[in-house]
C-alpha positions as CSV (number, residue, x, y, z in Angstrom):
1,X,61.1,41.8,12.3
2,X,63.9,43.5,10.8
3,X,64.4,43.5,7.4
4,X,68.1,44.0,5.5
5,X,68.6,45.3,2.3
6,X,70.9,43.2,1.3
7,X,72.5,43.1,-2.3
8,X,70.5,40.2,-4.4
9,X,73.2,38.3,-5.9
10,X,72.2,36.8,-9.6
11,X,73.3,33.4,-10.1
12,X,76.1,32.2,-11.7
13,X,75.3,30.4,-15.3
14,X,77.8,27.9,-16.9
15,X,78.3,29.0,-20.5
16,X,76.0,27.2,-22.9
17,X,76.9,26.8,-26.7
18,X,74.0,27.6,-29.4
19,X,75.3,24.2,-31.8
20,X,76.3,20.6,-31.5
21,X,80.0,20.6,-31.5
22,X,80.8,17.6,-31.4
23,X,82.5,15.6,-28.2
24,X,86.1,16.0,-27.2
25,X,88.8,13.4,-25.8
26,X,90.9,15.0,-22.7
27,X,93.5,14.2,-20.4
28,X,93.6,15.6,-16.7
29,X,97.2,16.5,-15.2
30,X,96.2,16.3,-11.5
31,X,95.6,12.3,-12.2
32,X,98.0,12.2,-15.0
33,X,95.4,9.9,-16.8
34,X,93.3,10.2,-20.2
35,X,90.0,11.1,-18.9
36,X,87.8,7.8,-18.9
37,X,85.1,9.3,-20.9
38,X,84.2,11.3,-24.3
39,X,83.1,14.5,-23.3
40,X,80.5,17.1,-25.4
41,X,81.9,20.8,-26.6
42,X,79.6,21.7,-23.6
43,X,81.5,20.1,-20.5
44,X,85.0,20.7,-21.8
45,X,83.6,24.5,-21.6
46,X,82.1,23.9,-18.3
47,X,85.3,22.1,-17.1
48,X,86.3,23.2,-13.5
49,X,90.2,23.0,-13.7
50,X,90.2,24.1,-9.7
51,X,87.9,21.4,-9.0
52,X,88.4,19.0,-11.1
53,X,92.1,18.8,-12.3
54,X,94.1,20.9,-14.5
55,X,92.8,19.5,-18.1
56,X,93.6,19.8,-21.9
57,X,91.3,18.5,-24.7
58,X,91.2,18.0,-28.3
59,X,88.5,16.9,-30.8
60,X,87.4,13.4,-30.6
61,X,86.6,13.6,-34.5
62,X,83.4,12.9,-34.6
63,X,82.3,16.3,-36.3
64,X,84.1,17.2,-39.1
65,X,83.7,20.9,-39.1
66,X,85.4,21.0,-35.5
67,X,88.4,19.0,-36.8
68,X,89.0,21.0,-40.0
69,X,89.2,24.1,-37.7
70,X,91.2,22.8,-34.9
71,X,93.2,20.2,-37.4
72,X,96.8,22.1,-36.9
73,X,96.1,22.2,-32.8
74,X,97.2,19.8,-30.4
75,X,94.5,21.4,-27.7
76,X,91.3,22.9,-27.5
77,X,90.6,25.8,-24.8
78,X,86.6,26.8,-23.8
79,X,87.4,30.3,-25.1
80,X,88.2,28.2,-28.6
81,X,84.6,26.5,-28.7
82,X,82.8,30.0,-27.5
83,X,84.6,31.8,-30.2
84,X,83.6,29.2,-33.0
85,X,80.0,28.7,-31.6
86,X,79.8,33.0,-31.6
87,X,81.2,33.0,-35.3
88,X,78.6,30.4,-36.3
89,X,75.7,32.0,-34.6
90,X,77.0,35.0,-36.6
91,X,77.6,33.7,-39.8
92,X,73.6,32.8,-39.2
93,X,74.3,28.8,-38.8
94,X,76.5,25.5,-38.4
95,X,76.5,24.6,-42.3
96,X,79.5,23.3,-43.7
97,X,80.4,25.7,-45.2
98,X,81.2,28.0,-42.6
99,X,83.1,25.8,-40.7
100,X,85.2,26.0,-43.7
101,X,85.4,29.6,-44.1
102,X,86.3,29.8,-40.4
103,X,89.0,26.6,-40.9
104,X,90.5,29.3,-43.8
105,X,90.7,32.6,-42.6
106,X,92.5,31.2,-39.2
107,X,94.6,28.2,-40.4
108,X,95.4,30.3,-43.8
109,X,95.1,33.6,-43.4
110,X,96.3,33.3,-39.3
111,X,93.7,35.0,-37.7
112,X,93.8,34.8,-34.1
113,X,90.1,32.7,-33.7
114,X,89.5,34.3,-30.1
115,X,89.2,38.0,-31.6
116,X,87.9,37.0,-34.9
117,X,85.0,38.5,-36.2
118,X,82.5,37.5,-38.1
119,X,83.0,40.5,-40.4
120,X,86.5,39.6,-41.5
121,X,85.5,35.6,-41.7
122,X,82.6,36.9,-44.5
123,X,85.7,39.0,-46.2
124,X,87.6,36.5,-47.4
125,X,86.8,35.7,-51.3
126,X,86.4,32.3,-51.2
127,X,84.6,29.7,-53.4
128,X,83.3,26.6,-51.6
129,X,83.2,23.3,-53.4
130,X,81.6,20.0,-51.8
131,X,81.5,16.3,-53.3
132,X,83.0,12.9,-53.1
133,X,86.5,13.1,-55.2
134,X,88.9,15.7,-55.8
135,X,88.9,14.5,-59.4
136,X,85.3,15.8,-59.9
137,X,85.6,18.7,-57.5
138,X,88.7,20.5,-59.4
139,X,86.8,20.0,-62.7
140,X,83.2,22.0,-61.7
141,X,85.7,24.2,-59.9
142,X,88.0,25.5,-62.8
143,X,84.8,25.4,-65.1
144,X,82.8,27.6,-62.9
145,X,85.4,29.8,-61.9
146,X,86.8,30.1,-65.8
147,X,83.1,31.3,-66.8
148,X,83.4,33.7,-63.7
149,X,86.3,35.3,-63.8
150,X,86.7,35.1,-67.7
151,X,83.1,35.1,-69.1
152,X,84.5,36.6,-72.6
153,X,87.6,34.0,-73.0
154,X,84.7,31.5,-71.3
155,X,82.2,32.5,-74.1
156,X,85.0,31.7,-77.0
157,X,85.9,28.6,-75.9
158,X,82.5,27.3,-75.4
159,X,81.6,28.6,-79.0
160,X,84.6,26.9,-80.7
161,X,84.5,24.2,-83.0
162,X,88.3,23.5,-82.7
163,X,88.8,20.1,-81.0
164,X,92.4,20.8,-80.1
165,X,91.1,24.0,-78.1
166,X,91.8,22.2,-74.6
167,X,90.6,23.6,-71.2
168,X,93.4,22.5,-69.1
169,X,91.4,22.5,-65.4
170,X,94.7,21.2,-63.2
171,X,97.0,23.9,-65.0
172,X,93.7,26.8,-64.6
173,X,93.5,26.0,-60.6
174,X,97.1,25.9,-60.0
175,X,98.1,29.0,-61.9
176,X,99.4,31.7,-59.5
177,X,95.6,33.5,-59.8
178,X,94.2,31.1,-57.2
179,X,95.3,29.6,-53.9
180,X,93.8,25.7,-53.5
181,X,92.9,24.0,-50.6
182,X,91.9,20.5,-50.9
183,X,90.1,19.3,-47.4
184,X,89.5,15.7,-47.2
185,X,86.6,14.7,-44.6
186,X,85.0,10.9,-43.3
187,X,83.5,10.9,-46.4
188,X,83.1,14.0,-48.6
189,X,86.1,16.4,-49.9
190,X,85.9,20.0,-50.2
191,X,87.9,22.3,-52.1
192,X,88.7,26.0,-50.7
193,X,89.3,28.3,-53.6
194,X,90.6,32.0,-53.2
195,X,91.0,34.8,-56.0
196,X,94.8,35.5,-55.3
């Protein structure tokens, strides 16, 4: 019995993201119809648009991190997800917070997400702040960021016994030293501070 020493062909594998990104509404142009179903980050990456139907998608908004980072697109590609789920996986995790940072250095600074690198995402100066008002938020903000970036001026005021020695946090955050970004979510705010 002959034997051929044929090439062995490895088998194709579907991409497969590392984090939960939430699920994703989608409308298929071969059908012209919304597709009947929610779908996860996973099979809109996975989407055959020979097979099944020229497609666009966008976040359902059920994950809040994918909608602040996609919240000035009208569609979401497969290269889009990889790119975010290869940031996260590089940033070492999907917290928050780097959904945020990622949200910032591409909607603000206008980084092209698909070439972004983790390097330049970890760059940008920013302070994070998390809670349930803006009211609140702005207040730890300017205090903690008046004790950083001041700690002498921070150390006088503290010490003084004048009462009419006002902090004013509204007119601290909204000088021209800082850029403010207020990010409402479901049910949490977060604030995006950067050193201008």
């Amino acid at each position: 019995m002959e034997q051929t020493n044929q090439p062995q062909t490895e088998p194709i594998t579907a991409p497969e993201l590392q984090f939960d990104l939430g699920s994703f509404e989608g409308f298929n142009f071969r059908s012209q119809s919304a597709i009947e179903h929610q779908l996860t980050a996973d099979e809109v990456v996975n989407w055959e648009h020979d097979a099944d139907g020229e497609a666009e998608f966008w976040p359902a908004g059920d994950h809040p991190g994918v909608a602040v980072v996609f919240e000035h697109r009208t569609a979401v590609t497969a290269a889009d997800l990889m790119s975010v789920d290869r940031l996260l996986l590089e940033l070492g995790g999907d917290a928050f917070e780097n959904f945020l940072r990622i949200h910032y250095t591409v909607n603000c600074c206008g980084y092209d997400l698909q070439t972004l690198s983790a390097g330049t995402v970890e760059d940008q100066p920013l302070h994070i702040f998390e809670g349930t008002n803006f009211l609140d938020l702005r207040r730890e903000a300017a205090y903690e960021l008046f004790e950083l970036y001041y700690p002498e001026a921070y150390a006088a005021w503290e010490r003084s016994c004048c009462d009419g020695l006002i902090f004013d946090t509204d007119r601290f955050l909204d000088s021209p030293s800082f850029s403010v970004e207020e990010v409402r979510l479901v049910e949490r705010v977060a604030l995006i501070v950067a050193p201008q």
